[in-house]
C-alpha positions as CSV (number, residue, x, y, z in Angstrom):
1,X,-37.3,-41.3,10.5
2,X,-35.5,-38.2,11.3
3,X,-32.2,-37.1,10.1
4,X,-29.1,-35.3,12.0
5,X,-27.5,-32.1,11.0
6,X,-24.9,-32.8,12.7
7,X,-21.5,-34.1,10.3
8,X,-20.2,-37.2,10.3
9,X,-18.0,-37.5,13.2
10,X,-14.5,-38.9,10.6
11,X,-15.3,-35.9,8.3
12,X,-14.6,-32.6,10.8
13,X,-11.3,-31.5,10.0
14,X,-11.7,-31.7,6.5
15,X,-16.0,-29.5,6.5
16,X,-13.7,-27.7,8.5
17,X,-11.1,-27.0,5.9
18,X,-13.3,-26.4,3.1
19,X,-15.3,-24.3,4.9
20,X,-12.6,-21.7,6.2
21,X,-11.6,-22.0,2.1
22,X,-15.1,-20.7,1.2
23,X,-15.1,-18.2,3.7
24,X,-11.5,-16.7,3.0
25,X,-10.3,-17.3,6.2
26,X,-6.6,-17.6,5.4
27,X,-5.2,-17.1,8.8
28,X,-7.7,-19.8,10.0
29,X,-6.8,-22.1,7.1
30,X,-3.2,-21.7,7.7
31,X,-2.3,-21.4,11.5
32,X,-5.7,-23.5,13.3
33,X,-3.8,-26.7,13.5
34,X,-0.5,-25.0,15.4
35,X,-2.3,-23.2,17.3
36,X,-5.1,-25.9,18.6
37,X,-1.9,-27.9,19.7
38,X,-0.8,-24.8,21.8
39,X,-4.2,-24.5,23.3
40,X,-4.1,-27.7,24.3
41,X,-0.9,-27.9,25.8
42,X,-1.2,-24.0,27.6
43,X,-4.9,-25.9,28.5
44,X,-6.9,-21.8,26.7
45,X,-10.2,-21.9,26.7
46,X,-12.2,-22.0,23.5
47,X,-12.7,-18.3,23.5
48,X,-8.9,-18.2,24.0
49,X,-8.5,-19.8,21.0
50,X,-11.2,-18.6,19.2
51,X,-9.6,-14.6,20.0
52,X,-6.2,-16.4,18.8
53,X,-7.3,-16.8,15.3
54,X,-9.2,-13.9,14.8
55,X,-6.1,-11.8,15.6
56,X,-3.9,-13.6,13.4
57,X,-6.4,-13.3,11.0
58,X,-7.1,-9.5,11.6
59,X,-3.8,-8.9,11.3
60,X,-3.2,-10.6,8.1
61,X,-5.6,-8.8,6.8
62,X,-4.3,-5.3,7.9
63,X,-1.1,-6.0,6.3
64,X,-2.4,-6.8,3.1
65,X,-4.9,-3.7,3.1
66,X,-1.3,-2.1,3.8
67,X,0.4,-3.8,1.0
68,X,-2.2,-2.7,-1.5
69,X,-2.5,0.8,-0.5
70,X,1.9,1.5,-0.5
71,X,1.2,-0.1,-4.4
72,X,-1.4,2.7,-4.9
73,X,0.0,5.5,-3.4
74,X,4.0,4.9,-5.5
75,X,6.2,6.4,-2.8
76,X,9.5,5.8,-3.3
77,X,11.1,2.9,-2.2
78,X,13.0,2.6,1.3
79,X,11.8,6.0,2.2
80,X,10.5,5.7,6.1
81,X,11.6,7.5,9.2
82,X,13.6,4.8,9.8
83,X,16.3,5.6,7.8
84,X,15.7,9.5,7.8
85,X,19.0,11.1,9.1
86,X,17.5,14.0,11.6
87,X,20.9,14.7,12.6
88,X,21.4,16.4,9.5
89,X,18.4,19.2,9.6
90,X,19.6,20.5,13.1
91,X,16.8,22.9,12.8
92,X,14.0,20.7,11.6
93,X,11.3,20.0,15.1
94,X,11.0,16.5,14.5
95,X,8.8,16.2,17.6
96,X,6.6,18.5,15.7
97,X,7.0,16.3,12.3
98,X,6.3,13.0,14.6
99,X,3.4,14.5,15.8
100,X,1.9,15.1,12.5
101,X,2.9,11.2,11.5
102,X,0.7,9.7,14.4
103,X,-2.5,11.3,13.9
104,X,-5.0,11.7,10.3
105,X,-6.2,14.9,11.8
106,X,-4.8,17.2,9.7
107,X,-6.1,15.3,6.8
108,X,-9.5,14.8,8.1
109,X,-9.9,18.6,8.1
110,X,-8.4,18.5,4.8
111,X,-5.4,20.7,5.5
112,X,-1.8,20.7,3.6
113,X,1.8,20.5,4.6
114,X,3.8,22.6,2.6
115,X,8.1,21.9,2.6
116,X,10.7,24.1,1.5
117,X,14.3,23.4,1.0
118,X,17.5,23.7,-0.9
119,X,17.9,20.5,-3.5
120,X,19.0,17.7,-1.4
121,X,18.0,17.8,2.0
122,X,15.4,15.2,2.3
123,X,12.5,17.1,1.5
124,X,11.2,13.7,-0.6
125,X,12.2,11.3,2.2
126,X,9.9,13.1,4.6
127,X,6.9,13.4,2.6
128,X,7.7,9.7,1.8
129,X,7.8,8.6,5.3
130,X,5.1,10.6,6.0
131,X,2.8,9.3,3.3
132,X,3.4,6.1,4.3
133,X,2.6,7.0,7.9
134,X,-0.6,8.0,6.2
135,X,-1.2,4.6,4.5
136,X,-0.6,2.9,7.8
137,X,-3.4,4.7,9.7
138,X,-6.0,3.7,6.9
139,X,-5.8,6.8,4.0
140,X,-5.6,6.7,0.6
141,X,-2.2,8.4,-0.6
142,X,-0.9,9.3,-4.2
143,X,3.0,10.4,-4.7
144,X,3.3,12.2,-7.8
145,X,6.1,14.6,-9.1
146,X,5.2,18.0,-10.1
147,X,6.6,17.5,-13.6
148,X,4.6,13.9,-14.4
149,X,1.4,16.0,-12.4
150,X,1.2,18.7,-14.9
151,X,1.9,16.8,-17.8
152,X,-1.2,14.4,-16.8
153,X,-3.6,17.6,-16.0
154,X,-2.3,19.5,-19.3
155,X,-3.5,16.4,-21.6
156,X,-6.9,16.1,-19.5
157,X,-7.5,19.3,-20.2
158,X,-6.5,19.4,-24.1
159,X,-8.9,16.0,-23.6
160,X,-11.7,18.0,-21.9
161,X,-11.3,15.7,-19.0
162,X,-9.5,17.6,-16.6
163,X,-12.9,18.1,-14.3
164,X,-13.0,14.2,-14.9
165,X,-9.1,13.4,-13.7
166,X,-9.5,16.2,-10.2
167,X,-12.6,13.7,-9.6
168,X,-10.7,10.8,-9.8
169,X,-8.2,12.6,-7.8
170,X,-10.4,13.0,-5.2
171,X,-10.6,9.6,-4.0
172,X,-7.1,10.2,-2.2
173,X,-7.4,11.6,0.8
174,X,-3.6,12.9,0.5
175,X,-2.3,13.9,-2.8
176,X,1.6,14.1,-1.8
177,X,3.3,16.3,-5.4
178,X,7.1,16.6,-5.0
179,X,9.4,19.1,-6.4
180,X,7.0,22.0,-7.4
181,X,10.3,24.3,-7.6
182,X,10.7,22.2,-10.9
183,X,7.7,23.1,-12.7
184,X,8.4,26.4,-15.2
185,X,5.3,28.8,-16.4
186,X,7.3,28.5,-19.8
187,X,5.4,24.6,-20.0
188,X,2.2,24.4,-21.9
189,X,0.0,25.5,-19.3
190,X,0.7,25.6,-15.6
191,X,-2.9,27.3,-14.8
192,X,-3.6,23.1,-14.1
193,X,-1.8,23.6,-11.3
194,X,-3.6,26.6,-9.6
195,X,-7.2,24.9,-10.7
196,X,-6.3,21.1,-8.4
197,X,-5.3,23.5,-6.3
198,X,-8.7,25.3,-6.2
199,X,-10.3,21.7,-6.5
200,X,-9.0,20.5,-3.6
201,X,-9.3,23.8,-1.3
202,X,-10.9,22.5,2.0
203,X,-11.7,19.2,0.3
204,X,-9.0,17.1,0.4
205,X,-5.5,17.7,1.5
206,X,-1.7,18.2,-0.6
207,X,1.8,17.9,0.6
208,X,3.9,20.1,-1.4
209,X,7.5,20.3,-1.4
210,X,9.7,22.5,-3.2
211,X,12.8,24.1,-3.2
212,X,11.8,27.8,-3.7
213,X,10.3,30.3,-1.4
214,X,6.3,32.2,-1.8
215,X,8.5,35.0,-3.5
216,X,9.8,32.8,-6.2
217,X,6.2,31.2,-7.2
218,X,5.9,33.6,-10.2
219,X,8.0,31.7,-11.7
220,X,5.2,28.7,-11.6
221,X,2.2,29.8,-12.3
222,X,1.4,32.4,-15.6
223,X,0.5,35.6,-13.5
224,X,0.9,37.2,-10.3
225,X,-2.6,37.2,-9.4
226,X,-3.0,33.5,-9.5
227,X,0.4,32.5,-7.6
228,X,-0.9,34.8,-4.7
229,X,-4.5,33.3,-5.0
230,X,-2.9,29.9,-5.3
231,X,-0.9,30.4,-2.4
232,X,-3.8,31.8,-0.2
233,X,-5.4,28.3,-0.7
234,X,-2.3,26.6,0.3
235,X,-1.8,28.4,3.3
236,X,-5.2,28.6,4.9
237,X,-5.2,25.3,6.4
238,X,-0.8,24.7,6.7
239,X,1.8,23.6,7.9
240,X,4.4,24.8,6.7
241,X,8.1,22.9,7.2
242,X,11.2,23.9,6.6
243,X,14.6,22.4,5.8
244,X,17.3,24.1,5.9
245,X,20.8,22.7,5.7
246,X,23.4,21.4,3.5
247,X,22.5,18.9,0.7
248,X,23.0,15.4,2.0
249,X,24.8,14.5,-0.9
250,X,27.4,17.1,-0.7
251,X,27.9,16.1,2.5
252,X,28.5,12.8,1.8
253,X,30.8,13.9,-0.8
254,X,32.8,15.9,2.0
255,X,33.2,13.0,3.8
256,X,34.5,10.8,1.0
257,X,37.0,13.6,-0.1
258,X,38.2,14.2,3.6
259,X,38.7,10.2,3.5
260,X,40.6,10.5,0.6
261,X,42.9,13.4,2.1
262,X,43.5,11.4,5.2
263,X,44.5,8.2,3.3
């Protein structure tokens, strides 16, 4: 007597069901019925249908990888270059800032993007919208303010962990810190700063932004001879970006007081 491994011929659509469940197949699971009718109907082949599915499910799965890594990385929300207003940085290349959005080159070689800017002109909605480009081409990106930054490396340090924390920092390939103008040498101990920075040199890449110029670093890091070796790190592998133009919010606060005139 020999038996059949073949299943019994009422049971199909429900091995199938239970199997797509143990193999997480939740495109499958979800769309294979809608999409055999179409087959049929549209008369695909199986590889036709087969190729159907496995997008769908492919890009289920991409989205969710995406979804993940934007809840990891903590950019702000409704950042994107969507809703960036060019028109209002005349002098800022966007072709040049687009560029760097569509390709993980110039993290792959671990280099840095460095913005400068007056308070206000979008300096946090680019690097936003740029970390999020980032995300969408498969890295790993952490936003972090300068402030909540040096607070974190300060305590590791006072915890004799700091080597610890810039390894765990490592595992992003972009470590995006935002608004390093606002960080004084009057804290505890900004030398945290220059050693990521040193930890990091030709190993992984940071976006900076911040609203003073090289000249003004002194007033960052505790002497001279570390904001220019600092800086040298920074700048070796750069681009640097800047934005110059009238805070958005004062202009938008133009506009409502010229409405006001007018009415």
């Amino acid at each position: 007597m020999t038996t059949s491994s073949k299943a019994p011929k009422e049971q199909p659509y429900e091995l199938l069901m239970s199997t797509l469940k143990q193999l997480r197949l939740r495109h499958f699971l979800d769309e294979w019925q809608s999409l055999e009718h179409q087959a049929t109907q549209e008369n695909w082949s199986y590889a036709q249908f087969l190729l159907a599915l496995a997008q769908g499910e492919a890009a289920r799965r991409e989205q969710n990888r995406i979804t993940r890594a934007l809840t990891e990385a903590q950019l702000p929300y409704g950042k994107s270059w969507t809703n960036f207003e060019f028109e209002k940085v005349p002098d800022l290349n966007a072709a040049s800032l687009m560029e760097l959005a569509q390709t993980t080159h110039w993290i792959e070689t671990a280099s840095n993007i460095l913005i400068f800017g007056p308070s206000g002109t979008g300096k946090t909605h680019v690097c936003s919208a740029l970390g999020r480009s980032m995300v969408e081409l498969g890295k790993r990106v952490k936003f972090v303010t300068a402030t909540a930054l040096v607070q974190q490396l300060q305590l590791a340090k006072l915890q004799l962990e700091l080597q610890s924390l810039l390894s765990k920092l490592d595992r992003y390939d972009l470590l995006i810190v935002d608004d390093l103008g606002y960080v004084k040498k009057s804290d505890a101990e900004t030398s945290v700063l220059f050693e990521l920075i040193a930890h990091r040199y030709e190993r992984r890449s940071i976006l900076i932004t911040a609203n003073q110029p090289f000249s003004q670093w002194d007033d960052i890091f505790p002497d001279s001879m570390m904001t220019v070796a600092a800086i040298d790190r920074l700048i070796h592998h750069a681009t640097i970006i800047e934005m110059n133009a009238e805070s958005f919010r004062k202009q938008a606060a133009a506009k409502r007081a010229a409405k006001r005139t007018q009415n």
